[in-house]
Structure formats: structure tokens, C-alpha cells
The first five atom37 places (N, CA, C, CB, O) and aatype in JSON, in Angstrom:
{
  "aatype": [20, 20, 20, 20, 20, 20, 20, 20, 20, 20, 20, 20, 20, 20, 20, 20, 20, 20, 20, 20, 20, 20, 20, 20, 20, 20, 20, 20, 20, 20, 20, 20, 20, 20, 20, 20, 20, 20, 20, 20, 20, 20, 20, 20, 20, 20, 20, 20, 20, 20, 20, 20, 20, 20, 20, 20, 20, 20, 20, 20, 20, 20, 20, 20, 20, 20, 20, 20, 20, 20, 20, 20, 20, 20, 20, 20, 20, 20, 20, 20, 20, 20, 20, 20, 20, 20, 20, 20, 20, 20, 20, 20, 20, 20, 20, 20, 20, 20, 20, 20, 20, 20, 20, 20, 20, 20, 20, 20, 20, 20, 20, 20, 20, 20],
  "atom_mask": [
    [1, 1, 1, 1, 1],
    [1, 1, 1, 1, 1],
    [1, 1, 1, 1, 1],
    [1, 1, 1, 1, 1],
    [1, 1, 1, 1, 1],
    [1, 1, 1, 1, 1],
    [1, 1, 1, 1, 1],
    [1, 1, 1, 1, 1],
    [1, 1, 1, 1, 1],
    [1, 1, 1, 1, 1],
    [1, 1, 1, 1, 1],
    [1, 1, 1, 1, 1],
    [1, 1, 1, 1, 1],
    [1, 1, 1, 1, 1],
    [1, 1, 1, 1, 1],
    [1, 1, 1, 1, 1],
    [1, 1, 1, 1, 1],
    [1, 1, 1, 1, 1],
    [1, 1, 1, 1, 1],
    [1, 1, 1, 1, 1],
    [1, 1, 1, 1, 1],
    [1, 1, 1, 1, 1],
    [1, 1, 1, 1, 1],
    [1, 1, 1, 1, 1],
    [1, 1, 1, 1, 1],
    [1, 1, 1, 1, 1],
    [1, 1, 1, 1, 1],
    [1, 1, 1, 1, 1],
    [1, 1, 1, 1, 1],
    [1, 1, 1, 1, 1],
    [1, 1, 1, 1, 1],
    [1, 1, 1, 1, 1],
    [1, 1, 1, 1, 1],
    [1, 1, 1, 1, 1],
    [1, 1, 1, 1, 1],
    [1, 1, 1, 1, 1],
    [1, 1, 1, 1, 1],
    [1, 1, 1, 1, 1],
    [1, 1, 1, 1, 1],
    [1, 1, 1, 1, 1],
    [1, 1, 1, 1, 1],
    [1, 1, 1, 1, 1],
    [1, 1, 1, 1, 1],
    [1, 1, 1, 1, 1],
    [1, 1, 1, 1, 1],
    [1, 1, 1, 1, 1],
    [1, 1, 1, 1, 1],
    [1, 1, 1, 1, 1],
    [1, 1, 1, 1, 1],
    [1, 1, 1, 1, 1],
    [1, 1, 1, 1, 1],
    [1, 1, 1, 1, 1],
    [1, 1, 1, 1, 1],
    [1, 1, 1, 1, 1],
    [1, 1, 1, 1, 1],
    [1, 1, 1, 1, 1],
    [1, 1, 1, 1, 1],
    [1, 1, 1, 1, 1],
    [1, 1, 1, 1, 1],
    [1, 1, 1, 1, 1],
    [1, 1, 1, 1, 1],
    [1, 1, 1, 1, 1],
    [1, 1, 1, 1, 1],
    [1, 1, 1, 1, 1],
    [1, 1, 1, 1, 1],
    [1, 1, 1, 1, 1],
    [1, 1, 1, 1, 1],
    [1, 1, 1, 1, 1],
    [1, 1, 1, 1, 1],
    [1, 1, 1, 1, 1],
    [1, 1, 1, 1, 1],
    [1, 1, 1, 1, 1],
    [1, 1, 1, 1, 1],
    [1, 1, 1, 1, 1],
    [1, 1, 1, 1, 1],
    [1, 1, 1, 1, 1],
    [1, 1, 1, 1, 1],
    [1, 1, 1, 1, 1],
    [1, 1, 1, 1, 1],
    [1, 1, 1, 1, 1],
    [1, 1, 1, 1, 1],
    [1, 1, 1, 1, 1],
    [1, 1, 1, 1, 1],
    [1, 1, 1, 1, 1],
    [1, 1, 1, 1, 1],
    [1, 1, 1, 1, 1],
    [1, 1, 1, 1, 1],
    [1, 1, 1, 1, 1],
    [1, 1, 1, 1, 1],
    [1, 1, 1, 1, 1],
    [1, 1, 1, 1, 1],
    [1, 1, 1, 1, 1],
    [1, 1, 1, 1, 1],
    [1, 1, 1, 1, 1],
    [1, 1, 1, 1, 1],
    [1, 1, 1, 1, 1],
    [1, 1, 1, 1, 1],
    [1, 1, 1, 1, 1],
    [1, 1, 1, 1, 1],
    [1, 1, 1, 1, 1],
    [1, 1, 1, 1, 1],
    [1, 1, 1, 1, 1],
    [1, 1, 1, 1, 1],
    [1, 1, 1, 1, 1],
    [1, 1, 1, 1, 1],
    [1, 1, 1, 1, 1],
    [1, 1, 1, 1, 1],
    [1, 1, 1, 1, 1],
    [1, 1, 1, 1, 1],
    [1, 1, 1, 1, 1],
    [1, 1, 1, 1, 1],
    [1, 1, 1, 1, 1],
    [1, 1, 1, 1, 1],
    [1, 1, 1, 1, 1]
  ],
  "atom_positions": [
    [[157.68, -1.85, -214.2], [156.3, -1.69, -213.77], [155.47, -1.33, -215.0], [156.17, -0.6, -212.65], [155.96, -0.56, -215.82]],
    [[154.25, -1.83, -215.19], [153.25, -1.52, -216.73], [152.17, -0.8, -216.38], [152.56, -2.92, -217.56], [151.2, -0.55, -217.09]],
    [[152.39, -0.41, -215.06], [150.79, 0.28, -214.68], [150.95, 1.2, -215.51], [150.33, 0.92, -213.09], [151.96, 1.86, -215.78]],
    [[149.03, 1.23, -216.27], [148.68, 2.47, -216.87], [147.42, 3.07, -216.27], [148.52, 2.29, -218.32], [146.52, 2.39, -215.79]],
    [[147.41, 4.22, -216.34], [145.9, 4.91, -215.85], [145.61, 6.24, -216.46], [145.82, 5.21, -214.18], [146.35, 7.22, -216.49]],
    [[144.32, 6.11, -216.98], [143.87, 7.36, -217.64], [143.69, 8.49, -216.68], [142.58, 7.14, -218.38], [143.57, 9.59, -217.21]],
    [[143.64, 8.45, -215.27], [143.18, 9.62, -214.14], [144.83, 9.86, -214.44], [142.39, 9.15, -212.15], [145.55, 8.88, -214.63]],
    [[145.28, 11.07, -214.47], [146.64, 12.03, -214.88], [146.92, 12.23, -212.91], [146.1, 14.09, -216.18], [148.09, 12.52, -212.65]],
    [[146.26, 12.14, -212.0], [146.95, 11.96, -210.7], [147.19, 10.6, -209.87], [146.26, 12.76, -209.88], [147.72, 10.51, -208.77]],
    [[146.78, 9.75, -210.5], [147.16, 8.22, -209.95], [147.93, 8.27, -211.06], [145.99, 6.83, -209.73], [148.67, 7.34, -210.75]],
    [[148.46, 8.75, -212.42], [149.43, 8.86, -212.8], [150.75, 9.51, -212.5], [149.12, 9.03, -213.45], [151.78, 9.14, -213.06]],
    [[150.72, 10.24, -211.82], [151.62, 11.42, -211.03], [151.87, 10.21, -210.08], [150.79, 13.14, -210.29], [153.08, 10.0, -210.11]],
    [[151.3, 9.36, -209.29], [151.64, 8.51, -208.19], [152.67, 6.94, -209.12], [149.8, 8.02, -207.28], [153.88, 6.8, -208.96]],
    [[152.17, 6.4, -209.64], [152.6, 5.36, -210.72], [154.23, 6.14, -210.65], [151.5, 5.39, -212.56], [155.15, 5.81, -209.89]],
    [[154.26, 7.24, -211.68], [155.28, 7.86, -211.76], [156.5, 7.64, -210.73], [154.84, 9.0, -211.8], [157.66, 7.28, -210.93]],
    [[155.83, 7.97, -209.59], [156.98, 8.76, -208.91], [157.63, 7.35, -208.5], [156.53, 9.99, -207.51], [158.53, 7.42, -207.67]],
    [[157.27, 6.08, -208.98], [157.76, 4.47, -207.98], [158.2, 3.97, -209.33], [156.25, 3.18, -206.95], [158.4, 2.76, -209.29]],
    [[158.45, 4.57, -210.63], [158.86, 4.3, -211.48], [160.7, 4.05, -211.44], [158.23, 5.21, -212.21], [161.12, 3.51, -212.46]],
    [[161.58, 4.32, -210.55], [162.79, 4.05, -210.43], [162.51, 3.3, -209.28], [163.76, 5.14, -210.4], [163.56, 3.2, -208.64]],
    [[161.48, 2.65, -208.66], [161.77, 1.65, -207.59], [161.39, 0.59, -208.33], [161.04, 1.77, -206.18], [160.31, 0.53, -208.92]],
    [[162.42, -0.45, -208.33], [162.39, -1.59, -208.49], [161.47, -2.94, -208.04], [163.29, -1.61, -208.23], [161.1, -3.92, -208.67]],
    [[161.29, -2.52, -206.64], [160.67, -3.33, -205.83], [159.21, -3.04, -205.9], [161.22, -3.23, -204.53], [158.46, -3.88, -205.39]],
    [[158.67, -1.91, -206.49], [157.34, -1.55, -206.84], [157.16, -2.2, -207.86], [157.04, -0.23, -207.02], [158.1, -2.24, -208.66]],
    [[155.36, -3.24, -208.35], [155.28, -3.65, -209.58], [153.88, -2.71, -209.12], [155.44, -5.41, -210.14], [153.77, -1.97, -208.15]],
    [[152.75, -3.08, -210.29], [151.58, -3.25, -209.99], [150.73, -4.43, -210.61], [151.11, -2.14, -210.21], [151.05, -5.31, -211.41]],
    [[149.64, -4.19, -210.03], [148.65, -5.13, -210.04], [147.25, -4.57, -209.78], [148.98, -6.12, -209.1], [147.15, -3.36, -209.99]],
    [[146.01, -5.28, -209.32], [144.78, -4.97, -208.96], [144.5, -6.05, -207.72], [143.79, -5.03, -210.26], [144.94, -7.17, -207.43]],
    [[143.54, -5.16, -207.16], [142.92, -5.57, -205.91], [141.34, -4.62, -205.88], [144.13, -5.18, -204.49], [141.17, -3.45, -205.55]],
    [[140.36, -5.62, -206.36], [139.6, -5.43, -205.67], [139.05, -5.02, -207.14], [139.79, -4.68, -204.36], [138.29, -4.06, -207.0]],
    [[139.13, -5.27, -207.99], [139.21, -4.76, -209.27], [140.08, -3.07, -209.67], [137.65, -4.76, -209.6], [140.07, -2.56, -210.79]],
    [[140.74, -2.5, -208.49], [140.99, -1.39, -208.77], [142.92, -2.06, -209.24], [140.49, -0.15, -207.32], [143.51, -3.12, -209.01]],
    [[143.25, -0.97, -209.86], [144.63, -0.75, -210.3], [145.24, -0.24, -208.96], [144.78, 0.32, -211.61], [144.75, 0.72, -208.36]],
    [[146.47, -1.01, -208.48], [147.37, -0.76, -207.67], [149.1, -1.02, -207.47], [146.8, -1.16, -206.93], [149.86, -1.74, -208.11]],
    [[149.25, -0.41, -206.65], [150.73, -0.49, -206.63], [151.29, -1.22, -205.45], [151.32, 0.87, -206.66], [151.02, -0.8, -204.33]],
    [[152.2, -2.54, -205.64], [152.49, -3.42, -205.12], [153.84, -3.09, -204.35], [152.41, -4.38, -205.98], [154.44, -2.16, -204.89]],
    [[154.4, -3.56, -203.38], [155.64, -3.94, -202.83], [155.75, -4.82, -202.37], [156.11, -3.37, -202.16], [154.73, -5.04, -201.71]],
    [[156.75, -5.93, -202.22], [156.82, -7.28, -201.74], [155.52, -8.16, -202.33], [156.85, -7.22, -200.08], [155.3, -9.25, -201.78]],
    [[154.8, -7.8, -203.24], [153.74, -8.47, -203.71], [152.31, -7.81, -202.71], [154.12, -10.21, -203.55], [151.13, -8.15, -202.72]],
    [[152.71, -7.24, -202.28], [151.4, -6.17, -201.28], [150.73, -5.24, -201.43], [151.66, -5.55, -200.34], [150.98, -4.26, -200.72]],
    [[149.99, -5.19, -202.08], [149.4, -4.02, -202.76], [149.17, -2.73, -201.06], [147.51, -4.73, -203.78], [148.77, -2.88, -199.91]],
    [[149.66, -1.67, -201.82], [150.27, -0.2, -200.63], [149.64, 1.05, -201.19], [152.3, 0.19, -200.65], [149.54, 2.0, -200.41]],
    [[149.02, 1.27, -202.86], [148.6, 2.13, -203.08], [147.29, 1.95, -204.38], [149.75, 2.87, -203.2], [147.36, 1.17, -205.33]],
    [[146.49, 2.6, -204.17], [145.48, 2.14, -205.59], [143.99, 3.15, -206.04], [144.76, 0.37, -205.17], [143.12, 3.44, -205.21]],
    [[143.98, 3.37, -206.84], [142.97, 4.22, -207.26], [141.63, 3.33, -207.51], [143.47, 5.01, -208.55], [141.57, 2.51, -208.43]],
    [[140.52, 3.57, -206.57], [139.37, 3.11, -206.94], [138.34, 4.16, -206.92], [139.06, 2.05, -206.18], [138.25, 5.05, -206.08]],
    [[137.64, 3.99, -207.82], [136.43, 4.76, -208.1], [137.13, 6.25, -208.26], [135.2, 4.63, -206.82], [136.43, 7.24, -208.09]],
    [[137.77, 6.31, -208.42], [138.54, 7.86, -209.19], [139.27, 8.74, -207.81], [136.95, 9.21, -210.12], [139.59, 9.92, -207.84]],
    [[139.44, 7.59, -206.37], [140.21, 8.37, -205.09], [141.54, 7.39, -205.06], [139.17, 8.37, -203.35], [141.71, 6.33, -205.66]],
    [[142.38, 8.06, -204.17], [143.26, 7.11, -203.36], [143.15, 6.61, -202.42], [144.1, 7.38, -203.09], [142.54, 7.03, -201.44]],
    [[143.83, 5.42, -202.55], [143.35, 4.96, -201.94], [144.78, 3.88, -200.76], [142.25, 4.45, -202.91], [145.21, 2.83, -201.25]],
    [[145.11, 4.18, -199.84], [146.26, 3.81, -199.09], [146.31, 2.68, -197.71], [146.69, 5.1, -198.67], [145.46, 2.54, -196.83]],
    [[147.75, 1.87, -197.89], [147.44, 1.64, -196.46], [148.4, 1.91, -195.44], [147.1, 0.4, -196.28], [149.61, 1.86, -195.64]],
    [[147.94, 2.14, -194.54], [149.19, 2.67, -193.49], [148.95, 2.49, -191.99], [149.46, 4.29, -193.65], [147.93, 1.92, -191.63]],
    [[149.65, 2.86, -191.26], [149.11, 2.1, -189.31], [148.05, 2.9, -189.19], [150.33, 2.4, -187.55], [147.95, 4.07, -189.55]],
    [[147.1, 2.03, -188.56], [146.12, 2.23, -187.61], [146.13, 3.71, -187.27], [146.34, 1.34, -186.42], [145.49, 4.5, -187.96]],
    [[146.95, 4.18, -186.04], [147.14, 5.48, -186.01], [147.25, 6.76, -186.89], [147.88, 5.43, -185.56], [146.66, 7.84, -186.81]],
    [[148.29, 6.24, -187.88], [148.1, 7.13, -188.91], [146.83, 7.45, -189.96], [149.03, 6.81, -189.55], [146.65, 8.58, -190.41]],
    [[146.01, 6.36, -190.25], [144.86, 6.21, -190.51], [143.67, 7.32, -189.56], [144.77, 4.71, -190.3], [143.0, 8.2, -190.09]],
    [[143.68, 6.98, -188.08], [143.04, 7.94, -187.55], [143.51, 9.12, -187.65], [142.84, 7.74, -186.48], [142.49, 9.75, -187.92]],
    [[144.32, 9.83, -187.63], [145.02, 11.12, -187.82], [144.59, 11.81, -189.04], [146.51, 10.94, -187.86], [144.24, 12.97, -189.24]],
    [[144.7, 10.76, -189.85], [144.41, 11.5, -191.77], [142.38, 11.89, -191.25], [144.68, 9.35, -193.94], [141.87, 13.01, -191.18]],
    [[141.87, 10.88, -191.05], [140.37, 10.59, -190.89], [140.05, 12.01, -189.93], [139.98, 8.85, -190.02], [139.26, 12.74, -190.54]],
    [[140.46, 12.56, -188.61], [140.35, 12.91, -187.69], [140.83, 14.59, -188.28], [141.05, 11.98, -186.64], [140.4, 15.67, -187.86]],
    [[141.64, 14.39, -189.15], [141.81, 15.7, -189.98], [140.92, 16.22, -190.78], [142.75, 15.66, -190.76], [140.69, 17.41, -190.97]],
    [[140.29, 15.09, -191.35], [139.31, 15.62, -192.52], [140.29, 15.57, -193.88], [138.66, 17.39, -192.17], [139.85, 16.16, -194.86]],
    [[141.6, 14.92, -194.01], [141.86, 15.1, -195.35], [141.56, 13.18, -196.0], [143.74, 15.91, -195.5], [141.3, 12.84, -197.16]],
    [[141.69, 12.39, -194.93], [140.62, 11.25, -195.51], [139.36, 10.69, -195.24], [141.06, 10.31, -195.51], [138.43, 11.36, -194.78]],
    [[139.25, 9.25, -195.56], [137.84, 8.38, -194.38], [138.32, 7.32, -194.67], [135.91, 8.36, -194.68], [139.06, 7.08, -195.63]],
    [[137.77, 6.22, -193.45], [138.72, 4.66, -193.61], [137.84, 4.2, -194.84], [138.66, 3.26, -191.98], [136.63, 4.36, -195.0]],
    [[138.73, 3.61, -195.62], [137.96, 2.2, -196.58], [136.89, 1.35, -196.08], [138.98, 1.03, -196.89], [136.96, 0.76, -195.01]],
    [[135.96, 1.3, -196.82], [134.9, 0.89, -196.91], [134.81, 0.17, -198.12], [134.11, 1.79, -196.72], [134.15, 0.67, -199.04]],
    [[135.75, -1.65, -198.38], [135.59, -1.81, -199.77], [134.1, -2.37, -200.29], [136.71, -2.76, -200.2], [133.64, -2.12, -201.4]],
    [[133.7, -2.87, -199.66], [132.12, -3.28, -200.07], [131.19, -2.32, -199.73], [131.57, -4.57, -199.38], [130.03, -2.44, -200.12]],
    [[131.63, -1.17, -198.88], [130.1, -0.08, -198.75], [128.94, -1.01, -198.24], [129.47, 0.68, -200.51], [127.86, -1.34, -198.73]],
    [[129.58, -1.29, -197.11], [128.76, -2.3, -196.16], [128.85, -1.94, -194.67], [129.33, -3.83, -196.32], [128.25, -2.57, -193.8]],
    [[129.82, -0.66, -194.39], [129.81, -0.56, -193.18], [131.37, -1.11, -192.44], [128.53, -1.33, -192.81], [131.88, -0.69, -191.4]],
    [[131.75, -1.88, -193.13], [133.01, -3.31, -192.76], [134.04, -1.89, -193.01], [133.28, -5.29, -194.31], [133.8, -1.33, -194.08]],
    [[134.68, -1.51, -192.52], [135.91, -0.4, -192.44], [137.06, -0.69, -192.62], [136.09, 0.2, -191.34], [137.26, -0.72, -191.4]],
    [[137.86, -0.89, -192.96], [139.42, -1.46, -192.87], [140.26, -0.5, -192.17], [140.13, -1.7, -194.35], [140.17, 0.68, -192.5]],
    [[140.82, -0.74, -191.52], [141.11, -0.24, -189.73], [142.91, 0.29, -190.45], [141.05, -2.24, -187.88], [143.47, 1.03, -189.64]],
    [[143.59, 0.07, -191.46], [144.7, 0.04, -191.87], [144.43, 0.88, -193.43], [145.23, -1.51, -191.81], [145.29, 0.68, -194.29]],
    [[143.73, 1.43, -193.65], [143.5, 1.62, -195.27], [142.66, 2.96, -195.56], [142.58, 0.25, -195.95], [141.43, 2.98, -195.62]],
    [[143.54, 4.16, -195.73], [142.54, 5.29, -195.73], [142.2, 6.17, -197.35], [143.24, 6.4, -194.57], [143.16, 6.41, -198.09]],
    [[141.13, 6.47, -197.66], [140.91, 7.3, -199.03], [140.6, 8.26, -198.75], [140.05, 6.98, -199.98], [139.78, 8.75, -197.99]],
    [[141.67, 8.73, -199.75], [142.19, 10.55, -199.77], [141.28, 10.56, -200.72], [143.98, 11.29, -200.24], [141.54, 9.71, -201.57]],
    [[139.98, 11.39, -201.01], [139.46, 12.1, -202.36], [140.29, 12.79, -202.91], [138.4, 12.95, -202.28], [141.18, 13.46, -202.39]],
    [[139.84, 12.54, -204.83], [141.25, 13.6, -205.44], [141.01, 14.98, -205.39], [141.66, 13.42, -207.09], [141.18, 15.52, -206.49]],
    [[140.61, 15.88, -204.28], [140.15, 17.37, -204.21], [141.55, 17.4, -203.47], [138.48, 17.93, -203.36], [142.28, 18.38, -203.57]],
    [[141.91, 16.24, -202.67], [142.62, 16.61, -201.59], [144.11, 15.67, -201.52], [141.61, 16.42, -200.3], [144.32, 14.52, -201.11]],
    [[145.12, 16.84, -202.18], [146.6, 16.48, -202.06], [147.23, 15.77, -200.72], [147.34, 17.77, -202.24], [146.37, 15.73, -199.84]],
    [[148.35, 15.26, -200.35], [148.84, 15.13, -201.11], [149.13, 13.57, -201.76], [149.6, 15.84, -200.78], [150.0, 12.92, -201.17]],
    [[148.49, 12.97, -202.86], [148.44, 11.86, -203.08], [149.82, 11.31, -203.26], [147.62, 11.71, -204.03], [149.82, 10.08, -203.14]],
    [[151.04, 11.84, -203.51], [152.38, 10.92, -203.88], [153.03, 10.73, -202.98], [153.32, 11.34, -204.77], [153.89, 9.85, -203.01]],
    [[152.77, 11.68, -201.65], [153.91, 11.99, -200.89], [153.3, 10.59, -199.61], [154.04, 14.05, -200.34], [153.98, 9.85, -198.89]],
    [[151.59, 10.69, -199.78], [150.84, 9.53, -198.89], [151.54, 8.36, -199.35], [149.12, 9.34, -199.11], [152.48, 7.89, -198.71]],
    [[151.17, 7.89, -200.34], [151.54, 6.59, -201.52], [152.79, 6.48, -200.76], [151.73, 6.95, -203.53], [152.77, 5.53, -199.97]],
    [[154.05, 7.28, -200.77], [155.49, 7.11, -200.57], [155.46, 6.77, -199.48], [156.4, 8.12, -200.77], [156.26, 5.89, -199.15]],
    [[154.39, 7.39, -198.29], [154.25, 6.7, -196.85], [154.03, 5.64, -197.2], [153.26, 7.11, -195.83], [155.04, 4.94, -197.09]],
    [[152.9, 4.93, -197.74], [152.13, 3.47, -197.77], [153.57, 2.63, -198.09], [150.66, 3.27, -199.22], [153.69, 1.53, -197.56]],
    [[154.62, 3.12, -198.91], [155.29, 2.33, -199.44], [155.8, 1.63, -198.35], [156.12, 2.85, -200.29], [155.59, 0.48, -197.96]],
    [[156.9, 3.0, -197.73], [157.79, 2.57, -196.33], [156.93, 1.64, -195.47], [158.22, 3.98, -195.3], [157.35, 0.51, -195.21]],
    [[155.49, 2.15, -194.92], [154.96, 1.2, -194.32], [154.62, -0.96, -194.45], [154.01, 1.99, -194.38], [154.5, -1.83, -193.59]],
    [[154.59, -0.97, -196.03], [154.04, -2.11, -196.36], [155.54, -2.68, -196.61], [152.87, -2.08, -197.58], [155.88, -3.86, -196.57]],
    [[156.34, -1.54, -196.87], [157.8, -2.65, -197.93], [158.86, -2.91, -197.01], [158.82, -1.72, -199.5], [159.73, -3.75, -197.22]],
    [[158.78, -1.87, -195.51], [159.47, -1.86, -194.82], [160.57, -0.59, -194.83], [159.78, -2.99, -194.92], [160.68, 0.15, -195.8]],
    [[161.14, -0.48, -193.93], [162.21, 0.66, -194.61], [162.42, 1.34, -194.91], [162.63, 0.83, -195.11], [161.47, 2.07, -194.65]],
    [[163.39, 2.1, -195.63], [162.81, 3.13, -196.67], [162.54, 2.96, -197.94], [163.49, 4.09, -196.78], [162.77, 1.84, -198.41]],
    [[162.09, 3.82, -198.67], [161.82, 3.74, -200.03], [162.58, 4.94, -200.77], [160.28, 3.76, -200.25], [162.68, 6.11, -200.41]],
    [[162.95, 4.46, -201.62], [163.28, 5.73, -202.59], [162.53, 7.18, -203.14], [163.45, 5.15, -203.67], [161.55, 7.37, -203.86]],
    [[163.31, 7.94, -202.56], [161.96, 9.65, -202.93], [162.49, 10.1, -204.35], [162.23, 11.61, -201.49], [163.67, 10.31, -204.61]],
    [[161.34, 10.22, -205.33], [161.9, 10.95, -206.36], [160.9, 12.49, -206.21], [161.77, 9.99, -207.96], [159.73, 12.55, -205.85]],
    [[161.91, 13.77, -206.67], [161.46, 14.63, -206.55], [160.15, 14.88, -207.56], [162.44, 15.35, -206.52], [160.15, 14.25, -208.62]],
    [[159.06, 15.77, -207.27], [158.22, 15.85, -208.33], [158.77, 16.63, -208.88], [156.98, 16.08, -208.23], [159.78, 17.06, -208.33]],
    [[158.32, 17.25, -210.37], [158.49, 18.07, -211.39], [157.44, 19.57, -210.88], [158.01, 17.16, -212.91], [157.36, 20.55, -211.62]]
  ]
}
């Protein structure tokens, strides 16, 4: 994987998919993200995270107050599967590791943080 990023907590995320194989990255949307099966599952835009995961789980994060659904054009258009965590609000690796299982299937490999 070659992802680089100057934000030091979408680096902490990059990191932790660094012994998964099946993780590359790429961009979507012009933002830097992290791929599985060629699916982009995790990505930092405009300096948040940014995830995707079921419907339900999406409302739950939103309904908590620790995200809000995607809005990639800031047009109102919501993406019903795709929620941004602001970086005030943890926990960005452990979400990402959800997005993974969700998009790649299965499980994914947990590496412990430091």
C-alpha cells in the first residue's frame, strides 16, 4: 500500500491496514482513500473521516452525535451508506476496521494500536 498523508490521524488509520494485504489505496472524489476489493471503505476529505458502512449503522453513529451522513457535493444529496466522523471525535481506526469488514466482507485483520 503507498498511501501517504500529512494529517498524523488518517495516518494512524493507513497504518493500522498496513499488514492487510487486500487493502491498497487510492482516491475518490479527489480525497485519499483506502480500498478493499478495489472499493474504496475509508478516506479523509477535507481534514474528517470519512466511512462506509450499513444503513443502520450509519443512523446509529448520526443519531449519536459522533457523526453526519456524507454530503459529497454539499448539495443536500446524502449518501444513505457513508458517515463523517470529524477529527475532534475518535474513534477513527477502530470505524475504518468496521468499514473494512463491511465492504471486504468477513473479517479483517485487527492490528493492535501502539
Amino acid at each position: 500500500m503507498s498511501a501517504t498523508t500529512d494529517d498524523p490521524r488518517f495516518a494512524e488509520v493507513v497504518e493500522a491496514f498496513r499488514g492487510d494485504r487486500k487493502v491498497t489505496s487510492g482516491t475518490m472524489m479527489a480525497s485519499l482513500g483506502l480500498k478493499v476489493n478495489g472499493k474504496i471503505f475509508a478516506m479523509l476529505v477535507r481534514g474528517e473521516l470519512v466511512v462506509k458502512l450499513p444503513r443502520e449503522r450509519v443512523t446509529e453513529l448520526v443519531t449519536s452525535g459522533l457523526g453526519r451522513q456524507f454530503d459529497p457535493r454539499r448539495d443536500g444529496r446524502l449518501m444513505k451508506e457513508w458517515v463523517v466522523v470529524p477529527g475532534s471525535r475518535p474513534p477513527w481506526v477502530e470505524l475504518a476496521q468496521e468499514a473494512r469488514r463491511f465492504v471486504g466482507g468477513g473479517s479483517a485483520p485487527l492490528r493492535k494500536r501502539r
